[in-house]
C-alpha positions, 0 to 999 in steps of 0.5 A: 240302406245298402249305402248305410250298411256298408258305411257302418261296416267299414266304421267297424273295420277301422275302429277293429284295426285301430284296437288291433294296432294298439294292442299289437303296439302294446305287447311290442313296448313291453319288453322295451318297458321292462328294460327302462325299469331295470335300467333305472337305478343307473339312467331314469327315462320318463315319458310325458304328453305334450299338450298340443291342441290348446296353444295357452297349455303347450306353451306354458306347461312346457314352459314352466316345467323347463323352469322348474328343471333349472331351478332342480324342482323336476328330477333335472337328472332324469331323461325325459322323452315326450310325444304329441297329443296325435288329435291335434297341434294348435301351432306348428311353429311352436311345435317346431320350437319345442322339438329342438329344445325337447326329446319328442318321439311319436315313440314314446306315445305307445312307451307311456301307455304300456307304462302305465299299464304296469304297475309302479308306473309313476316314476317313469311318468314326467309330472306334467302340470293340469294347469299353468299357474307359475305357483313359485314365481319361477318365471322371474327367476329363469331365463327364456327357453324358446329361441328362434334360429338367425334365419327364423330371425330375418324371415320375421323381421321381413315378415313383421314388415310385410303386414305394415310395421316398419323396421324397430317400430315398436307394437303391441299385440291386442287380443279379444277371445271369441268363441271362432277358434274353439269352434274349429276344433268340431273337427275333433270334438263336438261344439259342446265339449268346449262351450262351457268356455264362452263366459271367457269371450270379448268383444274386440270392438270395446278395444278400439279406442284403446288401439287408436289411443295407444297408436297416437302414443307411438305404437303400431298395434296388431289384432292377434287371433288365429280365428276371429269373428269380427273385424276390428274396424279403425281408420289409423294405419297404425292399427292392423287387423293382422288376423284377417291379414296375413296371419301365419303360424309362425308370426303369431309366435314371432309377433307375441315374441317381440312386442312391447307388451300384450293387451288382451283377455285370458286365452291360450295366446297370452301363454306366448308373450309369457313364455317370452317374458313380455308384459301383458295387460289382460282385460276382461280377466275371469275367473277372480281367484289367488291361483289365476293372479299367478297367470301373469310374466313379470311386470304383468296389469290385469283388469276383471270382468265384473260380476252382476248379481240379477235378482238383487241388481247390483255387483258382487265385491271382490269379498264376496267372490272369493268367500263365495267360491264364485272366484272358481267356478269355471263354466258359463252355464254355471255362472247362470245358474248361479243368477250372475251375469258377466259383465265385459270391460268397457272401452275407457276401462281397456283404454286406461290399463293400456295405458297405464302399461304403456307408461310403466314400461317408459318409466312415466307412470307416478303412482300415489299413496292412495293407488298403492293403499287400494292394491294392498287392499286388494292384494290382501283378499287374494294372497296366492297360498304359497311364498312367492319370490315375487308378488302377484299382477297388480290390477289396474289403478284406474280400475280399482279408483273408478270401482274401491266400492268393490273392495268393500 
């Protein structure tokens, strides 16, 4: 009783101290505040939070608002200083990356929120996305903004080395989400704040014909994940399970950075290869709405998981996904309260949109009348609601041959 006591007493000491710095911290920033305010008419400061705990929105939030200030669609004059979210950073390489390029002070935390506090804070808050739509196509448009330093360079190349891929050997970087790495973060959140996110996980071991398929196409492939379930099981020394082997912070960047493209489901890795402008290939893409086609790099391939209705035991059409609103929905439990069980892509499914990347990107892939017919079609149910200088991903043509019932 005593031990609970103490234990109960310390916890209000700290929660007490915690509050006290905060408010001390407070009243110390407000004249800081009131001078950035009286400063505006000659030099806008803005103070902006840097999504660090989820790798898809630190990069490419912060991507994309580097785009849109060299296209003059952020305030491009203003000075704009950022701070990390102090519960958790998802990747200390990239973390790196962003420091050398942004102004980024544990500082402006305390400037953001006395700011707030204050009346007529919005014109010292950086508009920072919710989400990593590329909605104007900005990406296509702009150059790459991540850069690794000469000596970043050698160390990844021997890096890149050492887990097996001889020098210019080309790879693709595969990955399967699972639910591993959300649920190290129990550190930060409980289980349940991130659940409702599981309708997005995979199974790696529908990839591994894809992987053995694209490795006898010339490929090394790597398994990406910074936590992962399962192995991926593969007798071919082209194929690497580099997430139980080897993985660092800095090679997930490095690796994403490099590859020929990215095969692999919709999670906060696939941002890397985007920043980098690396096609991807995502499988088992869900939710099915015009706003998430606009997740893809140029040149990107998409197939979705599909969606099966269990009383009336047959799939829904796309028609009925977007005019149903179940193209939006972005919780599991609601997909089961609906009566719709998600349904992941197989391996000859996977095995058939790697390919066909692989063979745009060589310049192989022949197209037909009837494939391009089938994308108009498709194309036509999910027209994203803003002009675009380029079109949305394409999903992939032997998906849409084998499922044109789906169009219906």
């Amino acid at each position: 009783m005593g031990r609970q006591v103490r234990e109960v007493r310390e916890g209000g000491l700290r929660v007490f101290f915690r509050k006290s710095w905060a408010s001390a911290m407070i009243v110390l920033m407000t004249p800081v505040i009131l001078v950035v305010r009286a400063l505006r008419p000659i030099a806008l400061i803005r103070f902006g939070l840097l999504p660090s705990p989820r790798m898809g929105h630190f990069a490419g939030n912060t991507e994309l608002y580097l785009c849109e200030r060299d296209l003059g669609l952020q305030n491009n004059r203003a000075i704009d200083i950022f701070y990390l979210d102090p519960t958790f950073v998802c990747n200390t390489q990239l973390k790196k990356m962003w420091c050398r390029i942004l102004y980024v002070s544990w500082f402006a935390r305390w400037l953001d929120k006395t700011n707030r506090l204050l009346p007529g804070c919005e014109k010292h808050v950086i508009p920072m996305r919710d989400e990593d739509y590329d909605f104007r196509g900005v990406l296509s448009q702009t150059r790459v903004h991540l850069c690794f330093t000469p000596e970043e360079e050698r160390f990844g190349r021997a890096a890149v080395r050492s887990i097996g891929i001889p020098e210019g050997s080309p790879y693709v970087c595969l990955f399967a989400r699972d639910s591993a790495y959300l649920d190290r973060l129990h550190t930060y959140y409980s289980r349940e704040h991130w659940r409702y996110h599981d309708y997005r996980d995979s199974d790696i071991l529908n990839c591994i014909a894809a992987a053995e398929e694209l490795a006898r196409r010339g490929y090394y492939v790597v398994r990406m994940g910074a936590l992962v379930q399962k192995p991926l099981p593969s007798t071919l020394p082209q194929v690497i399970d580099y997430a139980l082997n080897g993985r660092t912070d800095f090679l997930d960047i490095f690796l994403s950075a490099k590859c020929s493209f990215f095969l692999g489901s919709t999670a906060g890795l696939s941002a890397i290869p985007r920043a980098f402008r690396r096609a991807i290939a995502y499988i088992n893409f869900v939710p099915l709405n015009a706003d998430h086609l606009l997740l893809g790099s140029p040149g990107s391939l998409f197939i979705p998981k599909k969606l099966w209705l269990r009383e009336e035991r047959r799939f829904m059409t796309f028609r009925e996904i977007r005019d149903s609103g179940v193209g939006s929905i972005l919780r599991g439990d609601q997909y089961e309260s609906c009566g719709i069980e998600l349904i992941e892509n197989t391996s000859e499914e996977i095995t058939s949109v790697g390919v066909e990347m692989d063979e745009r990107l060589k310049g192989a892939w022949k197209t037909t009348e009837e494939d391009e017919e089938l994308q108009q079609q498709f194309r036509s149910l999910f027209k994203p609601g803003v002009d675009r200088p380029d079109p949305v991903m394409r999903i992939g043509a032997e998906f849409l041959r084998q499922h044109r019932a789906l169009l219906n």
